[in-house]
Structures are given as C-alpha cells and as structure tokens.
N, C-alpha and C positions, 0 to 999 in steps of 0.2 A: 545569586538570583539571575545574573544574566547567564549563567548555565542553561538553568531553566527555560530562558527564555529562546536561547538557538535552540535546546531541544524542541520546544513546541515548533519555533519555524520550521526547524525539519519536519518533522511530524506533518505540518501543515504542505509542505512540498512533496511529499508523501503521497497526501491526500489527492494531492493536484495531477499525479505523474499516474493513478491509480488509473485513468481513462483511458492511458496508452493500453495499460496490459488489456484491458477491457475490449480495444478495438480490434488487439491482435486477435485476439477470438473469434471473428469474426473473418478471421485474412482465411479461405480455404485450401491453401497451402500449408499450413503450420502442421500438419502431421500431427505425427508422435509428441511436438512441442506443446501441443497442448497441453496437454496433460499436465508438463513444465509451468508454464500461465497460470491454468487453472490452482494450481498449488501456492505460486507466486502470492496472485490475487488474495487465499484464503489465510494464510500466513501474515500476509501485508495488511489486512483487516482485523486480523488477531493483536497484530502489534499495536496496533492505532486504540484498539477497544481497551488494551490493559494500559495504554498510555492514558488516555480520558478517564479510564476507571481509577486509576491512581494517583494520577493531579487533578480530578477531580475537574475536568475542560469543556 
C-alpha cells in the first residue's frame, strides 16, 4: 500500500512540474526544442490519464 501511495505522490509532482514544460513554450528561443516539449507535455498527460484510469484517482 504505501507503494501505491509514493506512486500517486509522484504522479501528483508530475502534475505540478507539468506548468514548467507549459511555460517553456512560450520562451521564443526554444527552436527546434519544441517540438521536444510539445511531446514531453503529450506523453506526460498520457502517463498521468493511464495512472487515474487504473487506480481509479
């Protein structure tokens, strides 16, 4: 059970750290790195949707 319960923390600092990649989008400099972000973000929303759909959060 307390497995579970660091993964959700994680999960939850995840969630929180999710504004940075957000903001870097936003930096006009980032090139080609967007792109990189952009995937980051989408991926990192995938994770979080099959973690909640799974435990059920």
């Amino acid at each position: 059970m307390t497995d579970l319960l660091q993964l959700r923390l994680r999960i939850e600092t995840l969630e929180l750290k999710r504004s940075t990649l957000i903001s870097l989008l936003d930096n006009p400099d980032l090139g080609t790195l967007h792109v990189d972000v952009t995937q980051a973000i989408e991926e990192l929303d995938d994770l979080i949707e099959e973690f909640k759909r799974t435990f059920k959060s």
